[in-house]
FIKERO-90671 format. One record per residue (C-alpha): residue number from 1; x, z, y. Coordinates in steps of 0.1 Angstrom, whole numbers, plus 5000, padded with zeros to 4 digits. Layout:
REC   seza     c1     c3     c2
REC    NUM      X      Z      Y
...
% end
This chain:
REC   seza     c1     c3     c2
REC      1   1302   0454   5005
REC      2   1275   0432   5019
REC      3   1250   0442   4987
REC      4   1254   0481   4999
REC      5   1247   0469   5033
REC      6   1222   0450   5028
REC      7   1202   0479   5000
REC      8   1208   0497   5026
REC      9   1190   0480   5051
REC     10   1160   0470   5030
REC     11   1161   0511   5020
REC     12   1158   0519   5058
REC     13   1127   0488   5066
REC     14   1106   0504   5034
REC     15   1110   0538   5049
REC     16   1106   0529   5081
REC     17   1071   0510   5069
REC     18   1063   0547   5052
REC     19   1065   0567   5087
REC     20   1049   0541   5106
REC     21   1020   0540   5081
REC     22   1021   0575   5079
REC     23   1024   0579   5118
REC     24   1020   0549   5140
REC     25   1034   0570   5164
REC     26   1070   0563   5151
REC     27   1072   0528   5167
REC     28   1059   0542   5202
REC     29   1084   0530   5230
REC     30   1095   0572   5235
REC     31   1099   0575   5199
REC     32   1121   0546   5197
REC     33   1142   0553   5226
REC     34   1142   0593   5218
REC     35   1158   0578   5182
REC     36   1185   0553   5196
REC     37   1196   0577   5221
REC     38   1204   0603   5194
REC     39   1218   0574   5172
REC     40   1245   0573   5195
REC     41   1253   0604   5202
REC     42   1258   0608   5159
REC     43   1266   0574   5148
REC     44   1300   0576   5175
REC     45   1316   0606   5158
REC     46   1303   0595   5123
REC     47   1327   0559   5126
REC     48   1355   0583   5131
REC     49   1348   0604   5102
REC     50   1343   0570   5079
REC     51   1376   0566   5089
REC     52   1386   0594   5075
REC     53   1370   0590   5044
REC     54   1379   0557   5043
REC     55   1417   0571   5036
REC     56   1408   0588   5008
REC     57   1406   0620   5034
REC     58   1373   0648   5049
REC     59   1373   0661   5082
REC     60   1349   0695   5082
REC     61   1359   0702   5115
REC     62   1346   0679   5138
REC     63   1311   0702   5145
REC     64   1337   0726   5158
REC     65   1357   0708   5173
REC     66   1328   0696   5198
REC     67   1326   0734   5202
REC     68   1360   0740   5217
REC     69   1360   0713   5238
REC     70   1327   0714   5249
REC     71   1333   0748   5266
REC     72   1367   0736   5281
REC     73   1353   0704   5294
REC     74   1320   0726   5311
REC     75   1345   0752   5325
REC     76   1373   0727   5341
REC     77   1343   0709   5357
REC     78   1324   0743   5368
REC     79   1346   0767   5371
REC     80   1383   0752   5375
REC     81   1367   0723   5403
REC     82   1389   0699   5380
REC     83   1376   0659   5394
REC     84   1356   0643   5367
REC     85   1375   0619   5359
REC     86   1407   0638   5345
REC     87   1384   0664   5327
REC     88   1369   0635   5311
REC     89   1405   0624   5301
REC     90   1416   0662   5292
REC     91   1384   0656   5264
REC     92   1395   0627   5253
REC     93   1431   0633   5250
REC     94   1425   0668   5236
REC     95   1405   0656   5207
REC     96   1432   0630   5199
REC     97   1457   0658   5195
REC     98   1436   0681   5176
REC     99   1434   0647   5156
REC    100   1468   0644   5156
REC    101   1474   0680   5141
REC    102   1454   0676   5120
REC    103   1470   0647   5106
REC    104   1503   0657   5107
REC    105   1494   0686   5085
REC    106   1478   0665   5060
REC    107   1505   0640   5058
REC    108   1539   0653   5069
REC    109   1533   0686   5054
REC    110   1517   0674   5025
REC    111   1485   0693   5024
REC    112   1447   0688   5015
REC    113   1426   0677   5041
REC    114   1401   0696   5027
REC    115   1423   0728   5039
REC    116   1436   0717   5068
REC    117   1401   0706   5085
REC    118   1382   0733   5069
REC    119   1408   0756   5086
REC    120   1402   0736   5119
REC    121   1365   0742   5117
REC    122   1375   0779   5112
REC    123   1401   0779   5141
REC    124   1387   0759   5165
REC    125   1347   0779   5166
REC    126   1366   0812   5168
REC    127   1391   0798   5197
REC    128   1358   0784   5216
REC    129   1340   0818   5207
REC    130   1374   0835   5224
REC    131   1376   0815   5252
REC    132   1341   0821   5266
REC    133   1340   0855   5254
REC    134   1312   0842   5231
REC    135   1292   0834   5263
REC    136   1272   0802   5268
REC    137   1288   0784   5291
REC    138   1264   0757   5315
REC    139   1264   0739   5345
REC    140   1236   0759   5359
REC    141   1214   0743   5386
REC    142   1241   0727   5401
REC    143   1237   0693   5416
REC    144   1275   0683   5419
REC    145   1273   0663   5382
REC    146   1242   0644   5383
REC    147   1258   0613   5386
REC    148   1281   0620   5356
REC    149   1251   0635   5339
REC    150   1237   0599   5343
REC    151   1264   0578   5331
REC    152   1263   0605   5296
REC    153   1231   0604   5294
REC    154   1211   0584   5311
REC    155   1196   0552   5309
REC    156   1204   0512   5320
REC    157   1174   0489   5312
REC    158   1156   0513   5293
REC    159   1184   0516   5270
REC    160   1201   0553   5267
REC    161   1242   0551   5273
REC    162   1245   0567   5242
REC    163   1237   0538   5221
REC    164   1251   0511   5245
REC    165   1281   0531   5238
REC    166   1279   0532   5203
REC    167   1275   0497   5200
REC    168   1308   0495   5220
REC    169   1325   0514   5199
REC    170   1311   0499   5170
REC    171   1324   0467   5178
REC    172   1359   0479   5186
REC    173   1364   0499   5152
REC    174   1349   0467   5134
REC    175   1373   0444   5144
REC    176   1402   0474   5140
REC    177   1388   0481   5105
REC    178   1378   0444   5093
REC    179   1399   0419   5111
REC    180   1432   0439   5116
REC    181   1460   0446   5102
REC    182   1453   0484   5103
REC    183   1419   0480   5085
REC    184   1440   0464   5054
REC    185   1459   0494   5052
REC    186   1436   0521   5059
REC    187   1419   0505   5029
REC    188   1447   0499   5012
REC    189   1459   0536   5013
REC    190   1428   0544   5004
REC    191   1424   0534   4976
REC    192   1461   0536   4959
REC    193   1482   0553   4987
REC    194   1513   0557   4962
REC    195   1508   0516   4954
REC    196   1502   0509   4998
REC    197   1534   0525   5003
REC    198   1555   0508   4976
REC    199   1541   0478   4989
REC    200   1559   0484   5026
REC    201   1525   0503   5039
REC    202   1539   0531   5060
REC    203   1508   0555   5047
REC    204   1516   0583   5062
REC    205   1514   0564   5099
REC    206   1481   0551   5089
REC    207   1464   0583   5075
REC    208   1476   0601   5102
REC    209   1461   0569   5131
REC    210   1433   0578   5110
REC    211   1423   0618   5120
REC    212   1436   0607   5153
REC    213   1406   0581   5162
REC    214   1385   0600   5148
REC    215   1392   0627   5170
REC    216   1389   0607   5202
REC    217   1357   0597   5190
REC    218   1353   0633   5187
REC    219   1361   0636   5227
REC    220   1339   0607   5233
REC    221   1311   0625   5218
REC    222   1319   0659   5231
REC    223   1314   0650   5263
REC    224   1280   0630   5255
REC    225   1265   0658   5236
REC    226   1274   0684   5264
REC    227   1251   0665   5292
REC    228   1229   0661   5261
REC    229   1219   0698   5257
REC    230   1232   0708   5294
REC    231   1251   0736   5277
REC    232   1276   0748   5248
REC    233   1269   0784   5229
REC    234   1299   0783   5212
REC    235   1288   0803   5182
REC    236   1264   0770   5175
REC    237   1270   0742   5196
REC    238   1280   0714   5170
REC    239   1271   0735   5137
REC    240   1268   0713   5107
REC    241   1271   0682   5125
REC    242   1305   0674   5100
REC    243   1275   0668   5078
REC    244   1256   0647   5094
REC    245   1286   0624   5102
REC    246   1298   0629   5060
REC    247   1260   0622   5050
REC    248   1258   0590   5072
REC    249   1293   0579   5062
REC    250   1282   0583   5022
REC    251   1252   0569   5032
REC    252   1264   0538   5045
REC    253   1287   0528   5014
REC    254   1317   0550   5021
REC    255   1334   0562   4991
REC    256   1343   0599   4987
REC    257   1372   0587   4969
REC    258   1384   0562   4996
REC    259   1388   0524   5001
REC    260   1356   0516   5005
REC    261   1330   0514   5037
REC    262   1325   0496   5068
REC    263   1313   0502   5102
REC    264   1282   0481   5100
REC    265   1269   0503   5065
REC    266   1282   0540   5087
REC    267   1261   0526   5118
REC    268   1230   0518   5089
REC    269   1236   0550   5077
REC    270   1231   0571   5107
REC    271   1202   0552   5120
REC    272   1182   0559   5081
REC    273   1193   0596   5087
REC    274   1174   0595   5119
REC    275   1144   0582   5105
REC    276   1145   0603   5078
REC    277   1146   0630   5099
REC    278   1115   0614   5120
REC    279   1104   0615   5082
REC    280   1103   0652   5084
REC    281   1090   0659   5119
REC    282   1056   0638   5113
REC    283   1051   0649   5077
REC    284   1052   0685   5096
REC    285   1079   0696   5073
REC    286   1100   0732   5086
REC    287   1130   0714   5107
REC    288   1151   0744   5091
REC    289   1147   0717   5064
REC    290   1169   0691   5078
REC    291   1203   0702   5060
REC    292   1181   0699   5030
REC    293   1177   0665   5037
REC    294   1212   0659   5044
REC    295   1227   0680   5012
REC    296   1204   0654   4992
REC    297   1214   0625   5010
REC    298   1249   0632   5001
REC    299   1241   0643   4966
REC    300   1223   0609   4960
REC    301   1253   0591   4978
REC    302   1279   0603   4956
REC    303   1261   0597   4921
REC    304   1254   0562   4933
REC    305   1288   0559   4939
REC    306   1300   0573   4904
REC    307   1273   0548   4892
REC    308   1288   0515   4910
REC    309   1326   0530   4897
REC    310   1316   0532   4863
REC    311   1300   0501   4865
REC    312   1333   0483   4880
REC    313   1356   0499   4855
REC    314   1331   0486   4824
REC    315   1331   0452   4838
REC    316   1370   0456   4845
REC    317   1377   0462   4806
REC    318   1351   0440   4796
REC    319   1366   0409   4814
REC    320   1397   0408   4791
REC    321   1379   0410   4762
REC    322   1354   0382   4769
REC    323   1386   0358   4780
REC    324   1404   0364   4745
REC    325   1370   0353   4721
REC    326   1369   0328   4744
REC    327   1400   0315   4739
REC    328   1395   0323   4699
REC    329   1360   0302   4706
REC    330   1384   0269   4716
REC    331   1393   0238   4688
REC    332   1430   0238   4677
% end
């Protein structure tokens, strides 16, 4: 794991020494900040997804899912006079049971995730789209959330919330994932789920504890992104950003087949999809070219995934064969 992490950072200093020499302007203090602050309003919501992955599982529906409760979270402040406080909880909560659905579907009923969050990115857009009467919903020129507005989106030191909080959450999923219990099984699971649950691994538990952090970081991220743009169009508002999270999850050395990844390669990953992106901006490139970008991210991940797989599986079978001419090698 520590190889992928660490081609992976070498990958993102070579193309970070591209754009610079390309445009100096990428290391300007605004460019810099402009990038961390979006690399933690992505790189939360893309742990969760890893997560996901991780089991062996795909949430499509998280883009959506920021739509829905994006326009509930702007209306209970606006229009409902709900305290800040409990509509920030009603976020959080809410993505942990849409989480929770989710993963009851996929576990106790027995379907493909695929389905079931494909069908959430489906249901939840069209509820938001219902709720707001397809409206964009905003907070206007009210002045009754600036302070809230700050803490979301703000900045302490010079450094935006967004990425303080990612590194928060960051830390907390990397000692859940790599020093806990949990993380064993969520890798475990992963990769054999039949074997994990022979083994005394209640899998269905940990697939399901799965979808449902990953949906609370889904709330966590709503609520960032709404003081983030100021507004939610709900035909829009979190389109194709399930990609983003899947590219920077791939990216960073999660496997599409699951039991592999780790927070530190998903946080990599996002932060070379940002620069990437900064890639685009300064070469001039259309920005209508940025799912491009992503699509071939995710293409490249998987085949260098199939590539390190095969690889494994040679040197698996090879490894018995070179211990029996060895022990034909040895004197009687």
């Amino acid at each position: 794991m520590l190889k992928k992490e660490l081609g992976l950072l070498i990958l993102l200093v070579v193309v970070s020494a591209i754009t610079t020499a390309l445009n100096p302007r990428f290391l300007s203090g605004v460019n810099l900040l402009d990038m961390a602050n979006l690399i933690g309003l992505f790189g939360i919501f893309s742990i969760g997804e890893g997560l996901v992955i991780i089991t062996g599982g795909i949430d499509l529906s998280v883009g959506s899912m920021f739509s829905l409760l994006g326009v509930v979270f702007i209306d209970l402040l606006v229009n409902r006079g709900v305290p800040w406080p409990f509509a920030l909880i009603v976020i959080i909560v809410g993505g942990l049971f849409l989480g929770g659905v989710q993963g009851f579907l996929v576990t106790r009923m027995k379907l493909q995730p695929f389905v079931v969050t494909l069908c959430g990115l489906l249901i939840y857009r069209g509820a938001a789209r219902y709720y707001t009467t397809d409206a964009t919903m905003g907070f206007g020129y009210s002045d009754d959330f600036d302070w809230l507005a700050w803490l979301a989106s703000g900045r302490s030191w010079g450094v935006p919330h967004a990425f303080i909080l990612l590194v928060i959450v960051a830390v907390v999923m990397w000692v859940v994932l790599h020093r806990s219990v949990l993380g064993r099984y969520l890798y475990a699971v992963g990769r054999n789920e039949e074997a994990a649950r022979f083994s005394g691994v209640k899998s269905r538990a940990v697939i399901a504890s799965a979808y449902i952090i990953s949906g609370g970081l889904a709330g966590i991220s709503t609520i960032l992104l709404v003081f983030y743009t100021n507004s939610v169009s709900p035909s829009s508002f979190g389109n194709f950003y399930e990609l983003y999270a899947i590219a920077a999850a791939v990216l960073g050395g999660c496997s599409l087949r699951g039991g592999e990844g780790s927070i530190l390669g998903i946080v990599l990953g996002t932060v070379l999809l940002q620069v990437l992106q900064n890639l685009v901006n300064i070469l001039g490139i259309p920005s209508s070219l940025n799912f491009a970008v992503m699509g071939t991210v995710i293409l490249l991940g998987v085949l260098a995934d199939q590539q390190f797989a095969a690889r494994r599986k040679a040197g698996g079978k090879r490894a018995p064969a070179l211990v029996a001419m060895e022990k034909q090698s040895r004197p009687a």
